[in-house]
Each structure stands twice: as structure tokens, then as C-alpha cells.
C-alpha positions as CSV (number, residue, x, y, z in Angstrom):
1,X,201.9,225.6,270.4
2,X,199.8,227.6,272.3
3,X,202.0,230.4,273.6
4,X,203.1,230.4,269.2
5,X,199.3,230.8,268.7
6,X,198.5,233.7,270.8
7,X,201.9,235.5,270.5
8,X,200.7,237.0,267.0
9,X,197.3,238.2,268.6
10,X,199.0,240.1,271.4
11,X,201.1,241.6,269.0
12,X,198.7,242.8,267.0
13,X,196.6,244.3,269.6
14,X,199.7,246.5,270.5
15,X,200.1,248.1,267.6
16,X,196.3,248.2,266.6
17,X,196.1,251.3,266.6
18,X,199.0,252.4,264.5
19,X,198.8,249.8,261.8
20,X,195.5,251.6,260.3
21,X,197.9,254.8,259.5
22,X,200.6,252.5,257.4
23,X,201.0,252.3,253.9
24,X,203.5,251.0,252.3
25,X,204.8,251.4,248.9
26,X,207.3,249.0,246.7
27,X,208.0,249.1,242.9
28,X,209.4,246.0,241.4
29,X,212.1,245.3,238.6
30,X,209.7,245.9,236.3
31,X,208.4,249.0,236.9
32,X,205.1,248.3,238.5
33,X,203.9,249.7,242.0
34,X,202.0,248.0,244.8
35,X,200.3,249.9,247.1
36,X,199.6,248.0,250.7
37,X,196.9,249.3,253.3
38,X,197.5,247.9,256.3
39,X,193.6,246.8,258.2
40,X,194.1,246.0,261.5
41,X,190.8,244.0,261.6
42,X,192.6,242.3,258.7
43,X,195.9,241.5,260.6
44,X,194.1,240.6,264.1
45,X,191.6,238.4,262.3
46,X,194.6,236.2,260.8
47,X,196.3,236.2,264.7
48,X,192.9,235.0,266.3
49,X,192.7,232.3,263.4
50,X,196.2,231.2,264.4
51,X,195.3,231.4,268.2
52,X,191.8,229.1,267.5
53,X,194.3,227.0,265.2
54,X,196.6,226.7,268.3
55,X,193.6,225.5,271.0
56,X,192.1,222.9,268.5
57,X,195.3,221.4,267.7
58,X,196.3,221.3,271.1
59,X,193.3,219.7,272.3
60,X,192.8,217.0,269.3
61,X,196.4,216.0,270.0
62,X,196.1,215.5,274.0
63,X,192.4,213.4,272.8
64,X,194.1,211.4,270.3
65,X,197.2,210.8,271.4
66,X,197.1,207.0,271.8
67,X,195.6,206.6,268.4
68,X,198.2,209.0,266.9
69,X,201.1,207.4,268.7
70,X,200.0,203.8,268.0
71,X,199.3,205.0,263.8
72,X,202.7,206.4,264.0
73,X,201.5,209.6,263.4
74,X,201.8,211.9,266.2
75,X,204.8,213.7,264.8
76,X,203.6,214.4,261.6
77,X,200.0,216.1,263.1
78,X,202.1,218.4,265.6
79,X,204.6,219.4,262.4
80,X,202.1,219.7,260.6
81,X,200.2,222.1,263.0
82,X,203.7,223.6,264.6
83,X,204.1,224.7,260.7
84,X,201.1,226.0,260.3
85,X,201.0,228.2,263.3
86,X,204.9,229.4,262.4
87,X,203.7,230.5,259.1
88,X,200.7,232.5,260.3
89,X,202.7,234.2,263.1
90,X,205.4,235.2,260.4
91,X,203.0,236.7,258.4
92,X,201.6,238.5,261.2
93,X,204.9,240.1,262.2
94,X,206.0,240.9,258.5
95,X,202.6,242.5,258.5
96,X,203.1,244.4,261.6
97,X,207.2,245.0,260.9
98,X,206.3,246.5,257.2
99,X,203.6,248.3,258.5
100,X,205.7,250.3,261.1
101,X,208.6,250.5,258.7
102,X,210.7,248.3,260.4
103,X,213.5,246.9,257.9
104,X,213.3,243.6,259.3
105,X,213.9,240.3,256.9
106,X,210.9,238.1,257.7
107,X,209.1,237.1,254.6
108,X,212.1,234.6,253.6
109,X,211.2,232.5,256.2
110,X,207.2,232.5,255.2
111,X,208.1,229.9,252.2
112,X,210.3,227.0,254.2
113,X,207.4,227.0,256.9
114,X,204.9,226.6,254.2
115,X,207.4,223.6,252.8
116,X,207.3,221.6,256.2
117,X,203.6,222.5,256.0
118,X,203.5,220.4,252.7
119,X,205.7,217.9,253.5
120,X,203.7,217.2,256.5
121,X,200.5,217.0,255.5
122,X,201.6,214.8,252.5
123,X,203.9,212.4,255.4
124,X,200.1,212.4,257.2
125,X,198.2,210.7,254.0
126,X,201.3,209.0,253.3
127,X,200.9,207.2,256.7
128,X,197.3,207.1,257.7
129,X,196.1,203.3,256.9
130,X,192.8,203.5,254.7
131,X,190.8,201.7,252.4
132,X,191.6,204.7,249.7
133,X,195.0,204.1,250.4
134,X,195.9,204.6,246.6
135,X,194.8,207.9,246.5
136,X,195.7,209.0,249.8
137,X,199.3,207.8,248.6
138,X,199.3,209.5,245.6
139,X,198.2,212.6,247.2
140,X,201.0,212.8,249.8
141,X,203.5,211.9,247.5
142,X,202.3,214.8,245.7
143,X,202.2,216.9,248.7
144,X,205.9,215.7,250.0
145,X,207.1,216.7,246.6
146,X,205.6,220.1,246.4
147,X,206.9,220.7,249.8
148,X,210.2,219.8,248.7
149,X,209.9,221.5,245.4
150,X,208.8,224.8,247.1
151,X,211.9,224.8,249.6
152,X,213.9,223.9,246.5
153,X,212.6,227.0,245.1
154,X,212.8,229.4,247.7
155,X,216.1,228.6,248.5
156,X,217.5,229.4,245.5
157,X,215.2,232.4,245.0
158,X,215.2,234.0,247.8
159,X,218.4,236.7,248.1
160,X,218.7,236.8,251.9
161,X,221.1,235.0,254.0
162,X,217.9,234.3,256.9
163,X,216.3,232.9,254.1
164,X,219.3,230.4,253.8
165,X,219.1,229.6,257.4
166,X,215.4,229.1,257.4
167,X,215.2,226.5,254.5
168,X,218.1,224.4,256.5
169,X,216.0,224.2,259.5
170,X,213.3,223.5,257.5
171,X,215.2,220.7,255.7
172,X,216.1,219.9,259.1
173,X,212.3,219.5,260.2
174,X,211.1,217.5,257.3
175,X,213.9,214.9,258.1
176,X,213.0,214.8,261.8
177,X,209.5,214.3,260.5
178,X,210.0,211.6,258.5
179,X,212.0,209.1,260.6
180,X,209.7,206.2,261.9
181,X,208.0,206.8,265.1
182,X,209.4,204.4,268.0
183,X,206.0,202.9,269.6
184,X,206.1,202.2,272.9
């Protein structure tokens, strides 16, 4: 996780300075134009987030490890962090990629991560004993489904084949995250 959350940062930092001289222009179906300015204080500020991301995860999971393996919910914090981390570097590198006019296919795969995101943070209030447990129920149930829902979604709208692949794997990753934990 950490190597994922610094890989964005040193990235960024090679291309700093040519990221400021990108624009990039699309028009839609409909006729309407977006203009996008790449800042690299913008871009590098979302890599270092992903790299701070990366060091607290990493040390909240070596402190709590016991307590997360013995709750049953060590699998479901590193997904859910592992996701996080994959959807900030992706958006990094479709940032950078865009802004150097590279034709590369990256922001298909943004969505799935964002699913196994959802799906894991709903699998951790799913799991974690309480004494909201309603709530916390409800609320991962809603968050499982809107992870599901949202890979539902972007599989069928997305119209690129690595796109396809990404939603498998993240199908793929939201299984492995939900089988029970062996303890012990």
C-alpha cells in the first residue's frame, strides 16, 4: 500500500512542470464544451493525500491488527483502504495521461475501484459489533448496494473493453472481501 501511495506523487513530480502548459478540450454528444486546466499544485496535492492515506492506513493496520483479525475485519479495512488508494492513483495518472495527450484508457477503471470502495466500507459497518448496530446495518447495506449498484452501472455504461476487465476484477474483489475471515 505504500509503494501504491507514493507511486502517484513521484509521478506527478515528473511531469510538474509540464502539466501547467496542458489544456484539454472535449465536446460531448450534446454539443457542449469543457475546458480542463491542468494545476499541478492541484494534481500533486491529491498524490500526497493518497501518500498520507497510504502511511496512516498502514500503520493503523500493523496497531490493530489483533483487534481487526479477532472482529473479523482485517480484510475489509485493507480493501477498503487498497481501494481507496487505487482510485486516487487512477485519477492521478488520467490526470497526468490527459494532460500530456496521451490516448490512454484509464478513467473506466476510476468507477469499479470506487464500487469495491463502497462495498467495503458498507462490509465494515456490516461487521463491526456495536450497540447502534441497527443503523450501522442499515448503513452498510446501503453502502454494499450502492457499491454494487455503481459497478452495475458502470459496466454497462462504460464503452471500453478495460472497463469490462476492471469491473470483473472488481466483482472479483468484493467476493474475496466478503467471504468470512478464518481466525486463528
Amino acid at each position: 500500500m505504500l509503494v501504491l501511495g507514493f507511486a502517484p506523487v513521484a509521478l506527478v513530480l515528473q511531469h510538474y512542470n509540464v502539466l501547467s502548459n496542458r489544456t484539454t478540450i472535449r465536446w460531448d454528444v450534446f454539443g457542449n464544451t469543457t475546458i480542463i486546466g491542468t494545476r499541478p499544485t492541484t494534481v500533486l496535492t491529491i498524490a500526497a493525500a493518497g501518500a498520507a492515506i497510504a502511511v496512516v492506513a498502514v500503520l493503523i493496520a500493523v496497531w490493530q491488527r489483533v483487534a481487526l483479525s479477532a472482529l473479523g475485519l482485517r480484510r475489509a479495512y485493507l480493501a477498503l483502504n487498497l481501494a481507496q488508494l487505487v482510485a486516487i492513483a487512477l485519477t492521478c495518472c488520467m490526470i497526468v495521461s490527459d494532460a500530456l495527450g496521451l490516448q490512454i484508457k484509464i478513467k473506466p477503471m476510476i468507477p469499479p475501484a470506487m464500487a469495491v470502495l463502497l462495498f467495503a466500507g458498507g462490509l465494515l459497518c456490516w461487521r463491526v459489533e456495536a450497540k447502534v448496530q441497527g443503523p450501522l446495518r442499515w448503513l452498510g447495506g446501503a453502502l454494499m448496494a450502492g457499491g454494487l449498484g455503481l459497478l452495475a452501472f458502470s459496466a454497462i455504461a462504460m464503452n471500453a473493453p478495460v472497463g469490462y476487465y476492471a469491473s470483473a476484477f472488481a466483482l472479483l474483489a468484493m467476493t474475496a472481501i466478503a467471504l468470512p475471515e478464518r481466525t486463528g
